[in-house]
N, C-alpha and C positions, 0 to 999 in steps of 0.2 A: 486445454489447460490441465491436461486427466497429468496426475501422480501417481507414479507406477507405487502401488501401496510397498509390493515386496520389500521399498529401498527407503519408504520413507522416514522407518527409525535409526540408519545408519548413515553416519557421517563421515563421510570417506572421499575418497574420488571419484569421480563422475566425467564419463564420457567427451569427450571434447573440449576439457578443461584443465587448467595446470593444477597440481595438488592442492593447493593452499585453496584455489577458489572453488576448485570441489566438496571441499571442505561448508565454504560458503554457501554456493548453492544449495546444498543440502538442508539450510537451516532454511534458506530460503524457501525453499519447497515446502518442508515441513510448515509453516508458518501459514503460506500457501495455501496449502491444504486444508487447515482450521480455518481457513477464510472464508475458503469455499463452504464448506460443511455447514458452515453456523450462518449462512447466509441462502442456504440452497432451496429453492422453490417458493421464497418470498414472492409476496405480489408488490405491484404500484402500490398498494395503501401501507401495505406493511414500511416499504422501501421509503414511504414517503412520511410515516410519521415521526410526530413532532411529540417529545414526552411536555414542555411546554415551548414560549416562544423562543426563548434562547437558546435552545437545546438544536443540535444537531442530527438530521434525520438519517440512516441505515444507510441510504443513497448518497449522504453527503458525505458520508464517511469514507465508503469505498471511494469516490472521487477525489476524495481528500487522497485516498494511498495512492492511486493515479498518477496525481499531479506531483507527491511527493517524489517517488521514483521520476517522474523528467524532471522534476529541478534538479536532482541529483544525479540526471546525468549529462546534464551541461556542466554543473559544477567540479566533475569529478573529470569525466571524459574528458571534456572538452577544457576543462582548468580555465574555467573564467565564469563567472556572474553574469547570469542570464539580464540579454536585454530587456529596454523597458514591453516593447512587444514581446515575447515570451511571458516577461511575469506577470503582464496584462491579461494574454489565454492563458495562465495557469491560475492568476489568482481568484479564482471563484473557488476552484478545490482547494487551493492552499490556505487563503482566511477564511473560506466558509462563512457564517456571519450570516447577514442578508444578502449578502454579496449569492454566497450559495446554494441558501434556500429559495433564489430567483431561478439559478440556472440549473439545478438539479431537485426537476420535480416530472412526476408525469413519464416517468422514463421505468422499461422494464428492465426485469435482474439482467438480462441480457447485453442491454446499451453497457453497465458498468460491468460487465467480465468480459466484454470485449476491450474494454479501455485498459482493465488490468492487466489481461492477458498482451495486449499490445505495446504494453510499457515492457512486459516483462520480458517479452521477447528480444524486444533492441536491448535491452541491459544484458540479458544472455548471448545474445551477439556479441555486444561488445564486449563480454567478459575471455570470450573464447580467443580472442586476438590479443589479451593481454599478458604480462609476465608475472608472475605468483609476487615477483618484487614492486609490481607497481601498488601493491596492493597497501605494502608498507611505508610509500612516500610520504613525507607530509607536508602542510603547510600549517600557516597560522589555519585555528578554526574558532568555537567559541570563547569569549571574555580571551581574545587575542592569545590563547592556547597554543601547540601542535597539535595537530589530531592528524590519521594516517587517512588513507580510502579504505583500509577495512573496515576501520571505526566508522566512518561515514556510511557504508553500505551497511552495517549492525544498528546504524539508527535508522535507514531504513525499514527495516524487517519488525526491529523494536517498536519503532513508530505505529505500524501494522497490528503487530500484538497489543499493543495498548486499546485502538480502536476493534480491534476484534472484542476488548472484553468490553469496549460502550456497547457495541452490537448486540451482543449473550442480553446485555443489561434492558436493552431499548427492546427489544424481540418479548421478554419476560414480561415489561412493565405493557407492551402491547396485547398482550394474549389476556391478563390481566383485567385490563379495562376492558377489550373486546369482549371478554366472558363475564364481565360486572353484570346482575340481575339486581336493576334496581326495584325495589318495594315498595 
């Protein structure tokens, strides 16, 4: 899942992709990449803590980015709304919840950057076979909107960054308490 650093502040074209989604992948990557960093050589406890009950564990998160990228690419590729089995195995990363803090626990950094990187992969796949114009189609989207598949793949990534900065957040509040000397 290594980012060639040289390329990763320039948004340009990229090898085996039409202009417009080189474009894409590049933010992709970049994005990517801060994922990685700010998650890099956590343990199970780290990956598993809970700032309180309702709160969202390190683990859940990236699972959560996971599962976001396959909803997104039934929805997008495939241009239909995932059946009730798909959204059955996705929805423990997608509502998270208790739903989540069941099924993502006990698991090392490894289990979740294999799932990333696995998503990531069929989406780059699939992007390689497409046309820079599919990118611009649209349909209805939210409160019965248009929105294109760019916009779709920029909440993506979006999505991503947002969770990256609970991550920075949950990581801080953890080191925190693990370093607390009580008196």
């Amino acid at each position: 899942m290594g980012v060639d650093r040289s390329q990763l502040f320039l948004i340009h074209q990229k090898e085996g992709f039409k202009p417009t989604f080189g474009h894409l992948v590049s933010m992709m990557n970049y994005v990517r990449s801060t994922t990685l960093e700010a998650v890099e050589g956590l343990t199970v406890e780290e990956l598993d803590f809970l700032i309180h009950d309702e709160a969202n564990s390190v683990g859940m998160l990236l699972a959560h980015m996971a599962a976001v990228e396959r909803i997104y690419q039934i929805v997008t590729f495939e241009r239909r709304n995932p059946t009730a089995e798909e959204e059955e195995a996705l929805s423990a990363g997608l509502e998270l919840g208790e739903k989540g803090k069941a099924a993502f626990k006990g698991f090392p950094l490894e289990h979740y950057l294999a799932d990333l990187e696995a998503a990531r992969e069929d989406t780059y796949n699939k992007f390689r076979t497409l046309s820079d114009e599919w990118l611009f189609e649209q349909t209805n989207w939210w409160w019965n909107e248009q929105g294109n598949n760019y916009f779709k793949w920029f909440h993506v990534f979006e999505d991503e960054i947002n969770h990256r900065g609970q991550i920075r957040m949950i990581k801080k509040i953890y080191s925190i308490e693990k370093n607390h000397v009580v008196k």
